[in-house]
C-alpha positions in Angstrom: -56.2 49.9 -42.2 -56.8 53.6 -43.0 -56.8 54.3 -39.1 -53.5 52.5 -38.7 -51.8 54.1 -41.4 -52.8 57.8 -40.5 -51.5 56.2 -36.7 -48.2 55.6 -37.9 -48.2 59.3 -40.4 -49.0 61.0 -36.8 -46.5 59.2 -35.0 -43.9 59.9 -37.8 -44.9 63.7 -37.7 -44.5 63.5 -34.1 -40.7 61.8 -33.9 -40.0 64.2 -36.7 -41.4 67.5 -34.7 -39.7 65.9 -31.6 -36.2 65.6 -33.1 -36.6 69.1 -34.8 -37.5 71.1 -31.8 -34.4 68.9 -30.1 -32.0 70.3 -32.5 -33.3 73.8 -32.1 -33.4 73.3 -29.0 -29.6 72.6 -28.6 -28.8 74.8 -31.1 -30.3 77.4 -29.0 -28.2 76.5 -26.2 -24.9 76.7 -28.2 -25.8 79.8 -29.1 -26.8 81.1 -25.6 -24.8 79.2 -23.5 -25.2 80.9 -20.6 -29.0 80.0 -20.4 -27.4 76.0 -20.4 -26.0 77.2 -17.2 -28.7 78.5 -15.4 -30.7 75.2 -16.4 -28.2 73.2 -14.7 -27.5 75.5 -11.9 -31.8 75.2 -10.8 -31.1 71.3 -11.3 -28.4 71.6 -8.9 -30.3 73.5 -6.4 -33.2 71.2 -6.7 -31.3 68.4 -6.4 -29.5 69.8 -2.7 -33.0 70.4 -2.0 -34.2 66.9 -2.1 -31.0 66.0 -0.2 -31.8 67.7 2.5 -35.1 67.1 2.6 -33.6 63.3 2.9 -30.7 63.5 5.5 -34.1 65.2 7.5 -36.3 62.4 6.9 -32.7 59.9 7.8 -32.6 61.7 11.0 -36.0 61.4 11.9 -35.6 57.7 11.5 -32.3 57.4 13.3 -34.6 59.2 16.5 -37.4 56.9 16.1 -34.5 53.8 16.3 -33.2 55.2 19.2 -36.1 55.6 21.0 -37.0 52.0 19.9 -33.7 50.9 21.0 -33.9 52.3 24.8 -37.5 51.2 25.0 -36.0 47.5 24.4 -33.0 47.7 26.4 -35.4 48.8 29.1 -37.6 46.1 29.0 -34.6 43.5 28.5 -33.3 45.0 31.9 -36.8 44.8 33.7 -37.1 41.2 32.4 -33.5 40.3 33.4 -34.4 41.2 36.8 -37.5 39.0 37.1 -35.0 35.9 35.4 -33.1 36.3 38.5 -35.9 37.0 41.2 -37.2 33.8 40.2 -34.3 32.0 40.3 -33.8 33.9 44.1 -37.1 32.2 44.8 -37.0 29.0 43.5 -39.7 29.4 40.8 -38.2 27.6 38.3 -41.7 27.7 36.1 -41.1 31.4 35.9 -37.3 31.4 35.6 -37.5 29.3 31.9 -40.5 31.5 30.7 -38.6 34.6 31.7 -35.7 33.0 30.4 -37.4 32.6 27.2 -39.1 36.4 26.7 -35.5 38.0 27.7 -33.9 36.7 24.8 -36.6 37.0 22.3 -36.1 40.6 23.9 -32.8 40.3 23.1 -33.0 38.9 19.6 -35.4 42.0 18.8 -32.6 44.9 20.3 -29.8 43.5 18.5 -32.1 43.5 15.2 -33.1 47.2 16.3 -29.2 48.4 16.8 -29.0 46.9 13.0 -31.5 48.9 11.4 -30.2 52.1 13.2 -26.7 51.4 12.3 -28.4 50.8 8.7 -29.9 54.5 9.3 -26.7 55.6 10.5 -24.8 54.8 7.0 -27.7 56.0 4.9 -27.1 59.8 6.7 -24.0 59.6 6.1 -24.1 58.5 2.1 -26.6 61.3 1.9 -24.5 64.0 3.7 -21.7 62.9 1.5 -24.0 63.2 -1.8 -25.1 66.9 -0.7 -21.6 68.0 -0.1 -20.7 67.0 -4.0 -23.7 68.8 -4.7 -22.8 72.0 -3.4 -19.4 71.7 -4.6 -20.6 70.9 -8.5 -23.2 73.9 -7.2 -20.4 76.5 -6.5 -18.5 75.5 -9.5 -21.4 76.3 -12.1 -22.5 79.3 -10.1 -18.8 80.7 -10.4 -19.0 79.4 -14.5 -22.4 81.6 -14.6 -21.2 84.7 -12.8 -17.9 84.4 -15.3 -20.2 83.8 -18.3 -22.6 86.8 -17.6 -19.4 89.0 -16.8 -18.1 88.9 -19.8 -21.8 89.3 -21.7 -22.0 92.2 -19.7 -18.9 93.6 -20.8 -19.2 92.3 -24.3 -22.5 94.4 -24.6 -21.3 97.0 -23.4 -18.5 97.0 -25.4 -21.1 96.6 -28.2 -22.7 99.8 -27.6 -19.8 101.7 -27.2 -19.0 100.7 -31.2 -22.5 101.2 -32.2 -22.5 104.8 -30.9 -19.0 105.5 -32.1 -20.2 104.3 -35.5 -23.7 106.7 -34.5 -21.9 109.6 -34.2 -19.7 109.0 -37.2 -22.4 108.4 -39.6 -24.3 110.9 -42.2 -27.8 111.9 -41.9 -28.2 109.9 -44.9 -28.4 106.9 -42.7 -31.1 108.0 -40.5 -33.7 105.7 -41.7 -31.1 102.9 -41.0 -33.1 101.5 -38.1 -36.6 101.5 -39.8 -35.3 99.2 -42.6 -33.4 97.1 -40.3 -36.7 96.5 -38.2 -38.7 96.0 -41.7 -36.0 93.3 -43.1 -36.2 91.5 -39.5 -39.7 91.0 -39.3 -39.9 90.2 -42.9 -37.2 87.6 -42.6 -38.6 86.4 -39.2 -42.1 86.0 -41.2 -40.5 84.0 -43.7 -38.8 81.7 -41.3 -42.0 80.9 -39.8 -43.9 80.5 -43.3 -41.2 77.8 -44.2 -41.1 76.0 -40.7 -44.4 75.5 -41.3 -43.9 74.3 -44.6 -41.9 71.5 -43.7 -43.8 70.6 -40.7 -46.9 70.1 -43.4 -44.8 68.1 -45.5 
């Protein structure tokens, strides 16, 4: 009973340390929403990888039917041939027997020219799915470029202030940056202290 009860605490913690790292997770991507980007952009290229690794594998397929294919309609030919030499020669106990593996030769070509066909469609579903790809591709890349554009010129903008407000300032301010850094990593220690506090509770 103990054993199932500390089970279900763990798997509590868990769900509750799954869900929290989720929301920080997303909240990390609101606020850096340029990083959601590149995620999706990799997923993109990953994904026109994999097609093109298929419409390949299609292709290979689609030669391997075709060579099947000839092979048969070669040996439909040859056995066509002996169907009417025998006929030609009056051996009518070869003629049915030839008869007979011609159209089980024929049965297997026309089930052959099906699977190729079959092939045929699956390329071009695939080729279809990779342009879309590229196209949703292109669209984020342009999204991304635009988006790290204007961080570029937001930043720079940023410093431009921050030495115009530099220049103006007193030497009174000096040890500006020295507190700044202190408060940061007091507040960062904190932050930490408490996540852990609520991850014990």
């Amino acid at each position: 009973m103990k054993d199932l009860i500390s089970g279900v605490l763990a798997v509590g913690l868990f769900d509750d340390l799954s869900r929290f790292l989720e929301s920080r997770l997303e909240e990390f991507l609101r606020d850096n929403p340029h990083l959601e980007l590149e995620a999706l952009l990799e997923q993109l290229w990953e994904q026109e990888e994999d097609s093109l690794k298929l419409i390949a594998d299609l292709q290979l397929q689609e030669k391997r039917s075709q060579e099947d294919l000839l092979s048969t309609a070669q040996e439909i030919q040859k056995w066509h041939i002996r169907v009417e030499k025998a006929k030609a020669s009056g051996r009518q106990d070869l003629v049915a027997a030839a008869q007979e593996r011609e159209s089980a030769l024929l049965r297997e070509g026309n089930q052959r020219w099906g699977q190729m066909q079959g092939v045929k469609e699956r390329i071009t579903q695939a080729k279809e799915l990779l342009r879309k790809i590229q196209q949703r591709r292109q669209e984020v890349q342009a999204k991304a470029t635009e988006a790290q554009t204007a961080r570029t010129k937001a930043q720079a903008q940023q410093r431009i202030e921050t030495s115009g407000w530099s220049n103006k300032t007193s030497t009174s301010y000096r040890g500006f940056d020295e507190l700044e850094e202190k408060f940061r990593r007091w507040e960062t220690d904190d932050e930490l202290q408490q996540m852990k506090r609520n991850l014990g509770k």
